[in-house]
N, C-alpha and C positions, 0 to 999 in steps of 0.2 A: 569168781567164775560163774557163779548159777547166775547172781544179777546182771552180768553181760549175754547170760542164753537165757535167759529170761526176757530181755531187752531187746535182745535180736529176734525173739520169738512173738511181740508184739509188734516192730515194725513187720515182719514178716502178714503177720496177721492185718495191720492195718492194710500193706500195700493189696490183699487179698481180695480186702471187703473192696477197697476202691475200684482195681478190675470189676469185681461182680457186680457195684452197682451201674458202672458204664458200662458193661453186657447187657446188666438190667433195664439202661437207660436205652440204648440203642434199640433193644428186642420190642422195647413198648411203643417207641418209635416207628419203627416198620410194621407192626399190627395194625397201628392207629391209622397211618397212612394209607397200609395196604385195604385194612375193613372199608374207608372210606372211600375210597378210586374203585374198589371192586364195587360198590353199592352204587356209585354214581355210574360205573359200566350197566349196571343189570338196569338201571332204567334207562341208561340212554338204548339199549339193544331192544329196551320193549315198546320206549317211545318216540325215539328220534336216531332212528338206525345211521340214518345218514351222517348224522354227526360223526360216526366214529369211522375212522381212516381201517381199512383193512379187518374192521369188527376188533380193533386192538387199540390203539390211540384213538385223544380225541380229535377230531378233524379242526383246522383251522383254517382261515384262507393266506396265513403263510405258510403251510407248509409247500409251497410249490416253490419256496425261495429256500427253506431250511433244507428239505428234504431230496429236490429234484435233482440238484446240481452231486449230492454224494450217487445215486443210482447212475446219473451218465458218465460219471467219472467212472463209476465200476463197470457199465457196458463200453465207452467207447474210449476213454484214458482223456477225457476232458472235462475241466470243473466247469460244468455253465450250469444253468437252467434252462428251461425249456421257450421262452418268451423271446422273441426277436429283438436283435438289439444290443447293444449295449450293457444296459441293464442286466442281461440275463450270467453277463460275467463277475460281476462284482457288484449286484446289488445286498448282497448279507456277506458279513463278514465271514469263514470258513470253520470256525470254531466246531459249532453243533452239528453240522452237516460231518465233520469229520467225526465226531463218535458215533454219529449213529450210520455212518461209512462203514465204520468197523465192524459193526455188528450185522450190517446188512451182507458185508462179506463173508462171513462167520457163519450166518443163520440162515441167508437170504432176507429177500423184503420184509415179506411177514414176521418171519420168526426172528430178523431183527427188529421189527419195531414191538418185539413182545421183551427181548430184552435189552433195551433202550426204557421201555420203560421200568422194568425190574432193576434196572443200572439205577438207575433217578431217586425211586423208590429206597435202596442199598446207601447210596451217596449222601441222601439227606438224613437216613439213620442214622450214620456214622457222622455228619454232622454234628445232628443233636449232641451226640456222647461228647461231642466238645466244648456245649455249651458250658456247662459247670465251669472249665477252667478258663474260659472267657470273662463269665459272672465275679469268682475267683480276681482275675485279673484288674478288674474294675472298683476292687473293695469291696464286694457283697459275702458276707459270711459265708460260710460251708453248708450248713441248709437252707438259706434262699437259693442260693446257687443250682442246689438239686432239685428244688421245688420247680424252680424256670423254667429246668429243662425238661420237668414230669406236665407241667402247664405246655411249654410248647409245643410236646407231643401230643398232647390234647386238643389242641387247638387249629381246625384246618383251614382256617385263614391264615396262617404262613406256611402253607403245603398245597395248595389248590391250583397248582398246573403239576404235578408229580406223572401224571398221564396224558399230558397234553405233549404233542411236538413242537414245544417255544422253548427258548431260551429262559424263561422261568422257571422252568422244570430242571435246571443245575444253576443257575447263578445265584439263585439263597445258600447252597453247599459252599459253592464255589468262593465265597465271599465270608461264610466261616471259617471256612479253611484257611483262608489268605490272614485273617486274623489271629487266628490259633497259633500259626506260624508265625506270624510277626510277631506276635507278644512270647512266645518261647525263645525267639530270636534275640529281644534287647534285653531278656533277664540271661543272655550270657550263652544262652548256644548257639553260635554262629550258624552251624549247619543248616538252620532253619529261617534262617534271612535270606537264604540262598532258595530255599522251598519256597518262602513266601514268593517272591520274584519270578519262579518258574510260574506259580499258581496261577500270579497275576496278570501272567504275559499270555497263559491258555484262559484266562477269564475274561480278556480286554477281547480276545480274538474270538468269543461264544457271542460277549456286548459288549460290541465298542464301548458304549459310555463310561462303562466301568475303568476306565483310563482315570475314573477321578480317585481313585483307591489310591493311587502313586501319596495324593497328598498326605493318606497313613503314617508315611512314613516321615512326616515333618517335623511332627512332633517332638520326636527322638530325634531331633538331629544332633544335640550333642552328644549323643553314644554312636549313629552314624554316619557323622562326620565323614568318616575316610569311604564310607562304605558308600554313600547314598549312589554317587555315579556308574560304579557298575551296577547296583541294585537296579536302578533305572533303567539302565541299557539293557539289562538281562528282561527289565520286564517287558520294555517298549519293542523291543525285535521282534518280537510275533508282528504285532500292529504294522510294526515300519516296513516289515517285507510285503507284508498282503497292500499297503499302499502304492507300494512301487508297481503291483499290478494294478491299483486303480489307477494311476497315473498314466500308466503305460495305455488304455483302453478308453480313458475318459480326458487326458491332459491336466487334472489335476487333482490334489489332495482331499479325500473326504471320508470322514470318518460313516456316514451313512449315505454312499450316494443313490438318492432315489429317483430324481430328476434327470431326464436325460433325451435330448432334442429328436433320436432318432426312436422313443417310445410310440405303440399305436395306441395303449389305453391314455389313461388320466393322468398318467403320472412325468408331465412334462413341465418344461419353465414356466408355460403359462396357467397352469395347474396350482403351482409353487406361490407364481404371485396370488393369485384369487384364493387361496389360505391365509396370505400372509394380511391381506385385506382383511377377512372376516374373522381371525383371533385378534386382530385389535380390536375388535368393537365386544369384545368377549363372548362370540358363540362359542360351542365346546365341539369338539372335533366330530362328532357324532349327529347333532345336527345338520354339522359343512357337509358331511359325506355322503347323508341321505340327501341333501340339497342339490348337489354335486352331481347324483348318481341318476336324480331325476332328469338334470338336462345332459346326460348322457341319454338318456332313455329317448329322452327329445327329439335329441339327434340324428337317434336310431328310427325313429320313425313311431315310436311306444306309448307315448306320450305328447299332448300339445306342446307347442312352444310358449302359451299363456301361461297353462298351470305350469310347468317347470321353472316358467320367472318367478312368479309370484308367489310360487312355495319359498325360492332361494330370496328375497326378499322379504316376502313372512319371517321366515325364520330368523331375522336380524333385532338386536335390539332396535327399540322406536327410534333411540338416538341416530342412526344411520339413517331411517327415512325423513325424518326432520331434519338432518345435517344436508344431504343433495334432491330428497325427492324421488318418489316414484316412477317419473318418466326417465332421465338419467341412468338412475340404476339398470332399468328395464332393457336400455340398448344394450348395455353393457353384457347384461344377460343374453341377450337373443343374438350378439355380436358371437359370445363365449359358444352358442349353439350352432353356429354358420363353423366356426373352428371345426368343434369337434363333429359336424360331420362330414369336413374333409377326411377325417381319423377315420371313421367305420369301416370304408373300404379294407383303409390297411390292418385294420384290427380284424375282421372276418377271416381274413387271407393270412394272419400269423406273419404279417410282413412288416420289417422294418421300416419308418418313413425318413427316406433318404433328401426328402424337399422340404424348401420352406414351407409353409402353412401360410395361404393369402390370411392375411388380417390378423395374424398370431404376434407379429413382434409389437406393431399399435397399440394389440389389447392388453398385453403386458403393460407399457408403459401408461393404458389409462386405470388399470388396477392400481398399479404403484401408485398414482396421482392420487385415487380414490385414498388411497390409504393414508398417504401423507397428508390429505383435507381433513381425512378424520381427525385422525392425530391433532393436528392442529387446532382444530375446534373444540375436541372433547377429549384432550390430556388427560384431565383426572378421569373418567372413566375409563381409557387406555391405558394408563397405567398404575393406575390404584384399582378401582371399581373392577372390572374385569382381571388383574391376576388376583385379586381376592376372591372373585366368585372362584374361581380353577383352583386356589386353595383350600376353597371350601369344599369345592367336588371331592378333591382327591384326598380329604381329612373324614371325610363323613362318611364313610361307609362301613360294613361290617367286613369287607375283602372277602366273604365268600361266594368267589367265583364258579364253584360247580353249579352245573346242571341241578340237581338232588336237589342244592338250596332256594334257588332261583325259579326254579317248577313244580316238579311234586310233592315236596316235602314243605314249600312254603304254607305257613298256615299252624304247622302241625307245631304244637303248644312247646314242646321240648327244643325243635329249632327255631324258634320263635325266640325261647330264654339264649338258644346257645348264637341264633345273632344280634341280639342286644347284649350278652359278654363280649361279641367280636366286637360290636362298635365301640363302646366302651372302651375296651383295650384298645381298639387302633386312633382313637381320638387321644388318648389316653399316653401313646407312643408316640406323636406328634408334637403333644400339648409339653410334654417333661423334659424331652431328649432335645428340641429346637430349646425355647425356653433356656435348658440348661446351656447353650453357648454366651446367654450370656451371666453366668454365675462362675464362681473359681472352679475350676476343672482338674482334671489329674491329666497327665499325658493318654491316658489310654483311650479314658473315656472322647478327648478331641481328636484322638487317629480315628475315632469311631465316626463321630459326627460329622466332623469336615466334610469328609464328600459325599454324605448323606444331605447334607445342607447345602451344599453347593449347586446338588442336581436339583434338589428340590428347587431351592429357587429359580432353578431356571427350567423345571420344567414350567410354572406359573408365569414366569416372565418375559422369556424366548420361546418355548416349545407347544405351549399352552395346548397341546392335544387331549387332556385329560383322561390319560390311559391307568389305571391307577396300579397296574402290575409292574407300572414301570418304576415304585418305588420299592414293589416285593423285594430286591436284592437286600436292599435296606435296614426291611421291617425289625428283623429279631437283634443286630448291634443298638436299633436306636431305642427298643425296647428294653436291653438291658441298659442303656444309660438312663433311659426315664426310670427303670426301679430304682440305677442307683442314687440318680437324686430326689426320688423319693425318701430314698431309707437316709440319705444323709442332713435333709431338713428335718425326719426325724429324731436322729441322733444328734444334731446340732440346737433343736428346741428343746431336748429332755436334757443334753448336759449342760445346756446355758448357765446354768445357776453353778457350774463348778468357776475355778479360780483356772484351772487350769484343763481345758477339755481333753487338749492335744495328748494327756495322759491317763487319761479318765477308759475305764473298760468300754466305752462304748464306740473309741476309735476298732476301724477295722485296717486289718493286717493283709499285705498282699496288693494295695494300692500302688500305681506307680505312672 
């Protein structure tokens, strides 16, 4: 009788310590988070006021797409935005605008976008506190497991939109979450397959793309087998209803539609093509859009129509002006400036343009052309040479995105050390966790990778924008699979020399 209360007295005790240290873990979390977003407020309020939305968030220039359409749904009972058009119905999917709906109902504007971000700030603490059984889940012992998730609170390159109004500011939660649950789910709690599939149907509807999370669940397919079709439908019906209104507004299905004929700014088909021309030749989205933005300016009257070419020209690999020439290009250019300043008008006036555009369907079709000569002549740069450079943008960086890092604090010797840790680690996370698809895997760790590898490569290959937030949802699953295969070429070179490893203390327990 005592060694049975004795016994219950230490599982009692264990389960104790484990609550307090995931209190402990979360608490250190939201400190870490909150120290760091309030520091990057205090200079941006002293140095770049404007950045911040309402002296609260950081300002963006999408928030007029996140943010605008939840305020006139709550003034007039209509989700739009504010921009003429098309667009202004369905260009973001409804996800984020609807929590921070909630809150601006709740609070109003302001004092909902103060907690919106206290929401974010809350969400990805409690995140954290999941990492361990994540870690856990993957084979990593029980204190690296704790240590990852005392690292990752540390570390504000996988938390640097927490006070921004984007979508990265809940889909690193939103994407633990969906994990936490699906791996409680196939060690036998059903109840939480059901969770995962809720999470994942309000995460696809925050960011579309994250529709590639579904492939999670492949892995397991022989334990959900029966399960996977509703699984799927439970998660896809957010996505599939909000399409039936792109559909209904635009004629067809898209998961991001940006482009749209009756646009006054830049963002129309002939727009679409003249991107899709200048990421083959591998500029990086950032150059296109200051190139872009100048023969906008052009247009407007801001700027010559010389310089405007000739920057957008400039700014091409050589390979492009050796492939057709400077005078070529140069109509093409001063063609694309005759367009858009039919556009001005209707963009001054907030009006929709309900006509053709003289010379807009032509110039499409000789962008296309352009595009498909390159292609042609200079393949392996098109598609080796340039998505290798856009893998190397989006590999090589420290990921910290604040203000703090990026301006006043650059320089200063401490964050100097702490972003040559972040590159490290995020080169570090790319280098193990790809890598590791192709070495023998556990189920967990390829529910993890798949659709981190999937987007990736197509952000390099299709999308080539080189936005690098757009792999944050990502970073911390493919993180713990580069530790774990880290720790298991460890543990596979030190027990080489057994007869029998598979039995050897240095197997870890918990893999699956």
């Amino acid at each position: 009788m005592n060694q049975q209360m004795m016994s219950q007295d230490v599982v009692k005790s264990t389960n104790f310590s484990g609550v307090a240290r995931i209190i402990g873990l979360i608490l250190l979390a939201f400190v870490c988070a909150l120290v760091v977003h309030l520091i990057n407020h205090k200079f941006l309020l002293s140095e770049n006021s404007t950045a911040l939305r309402d002296g609260v968030s950081v300002a963006t220039a999408d928030d007029a797409s996140y943010i605008r359409p939840a305020l006139n749904f709550l003034s007039t009972g209509e989700w739009r935005g504010s921009s003429p058009g098309v667009a202004a119905y369905v260009v973001r999917s409804p996800g984020y605008g609807m929590v921070f709906g909630l809150f601006a109902y709740l609070f109003g504007e302001t004092g909902g976008l103060r907690v919106l971000v206290l929401f974010q700030l809350t969400l990805w603490s409690l995140a954290v506190g999941a990492i361990p059984f994540l870690a856990r889940s993957l084979g990593l012992n029980e204190k690296i497991s704790w240590l990852l998730g005392v690292f990752i609170s540390l570390m504000p390159m996988f938390y640097g939109f927490l006070s921004y109004t984007l979508t990265e500011a809940l889909t690193p939660s939103l994407v633990i979450f969906f994990y936490t649950f699906l791996f409680r789910g196939v060690k036998g709690h059903s109840q939480f397959l059901l969770l995962s599939a809720i999470m994942l149907g309000f995460a696809i509807l925050v960011r579309p793309n994250l529709i590639l999370l579904i492939l999670s669940y492949l892995p397991f397919y022989g334990l959900l087998r029966k399960r996977l079709v509703p699984l799927f439908l439970l998660a896809l019906l957010p996505m599939v209803l909000w399409q039936v209104r792109v559909h209904r507004f635009t004629g067809r299905v898209d998961l991001h539609p940006i482009y749209h004929s009756d646009a006054a700014d830049l963002y129309r088909p002939l727009h679409e093509a003249v991107w899709d021309f200048h990421k083959m030749t591998g500029q990086t989205g950032s150059k296109f859009h200051t190139s872009i933005n100048l023969l906008w300016e052009a247009a407007r009257g801001n700027v010559s129509e010389d310089y405007a070419a000739s920057v957008a020209i400039r700014s091409m690999d050589y390979s492009v002006t050796h492939t057709f020439g400077g005078p070529e290009l140069a109509r093409a250019y001063y063609a694309y400036i005759d367009v858009l300043r039919q556009q001005v008008t209707y963009y001054e006036a907030n009006l929709p343009i309900t006509k053709k555009l003289s010379g807009e369907e032509e110039l499409i079709a000789v962008f296309d052309s352009l595009r498909e000569e390159y292609v042609a002549q200079n393949f392996v740069h098109a598609w080796v040479v340039a998505p290798l450079k856009v893998a190397g943008i989006l590999v090589s960086h420290s990921n910290l995105s604040l203000y703090m890092f990026q301006k006043p604090l650059r320089g200063n010797v401490l964050m100097e050390v702490l972003r040559w840790i972040s590159f490290f680690t995020h080169v570090f996370i790319f280098s193990l966790s790809l890598i590791f698809l192709f070495r023998k895997k556990s189920k967990s760790a390829w529910a993890l990778v798949l659709p981190a590898a999937v987007f990736f490569f197509y952000l390099i290959f299709i999308q080539r924008g080189v936005e690098e937030r757009y792999m944050l949802p990502f970073l911390v699953p493919l993180f713990l699979v580069g530790v774990r295969a880290l720790s298991r070429w460890r543990f596979s070179g030190f027990h080489g020399l057994h007869k029998n490893p598979a039995s050897s203390r240095g197997r870890i327990s918990g893999d699956f």
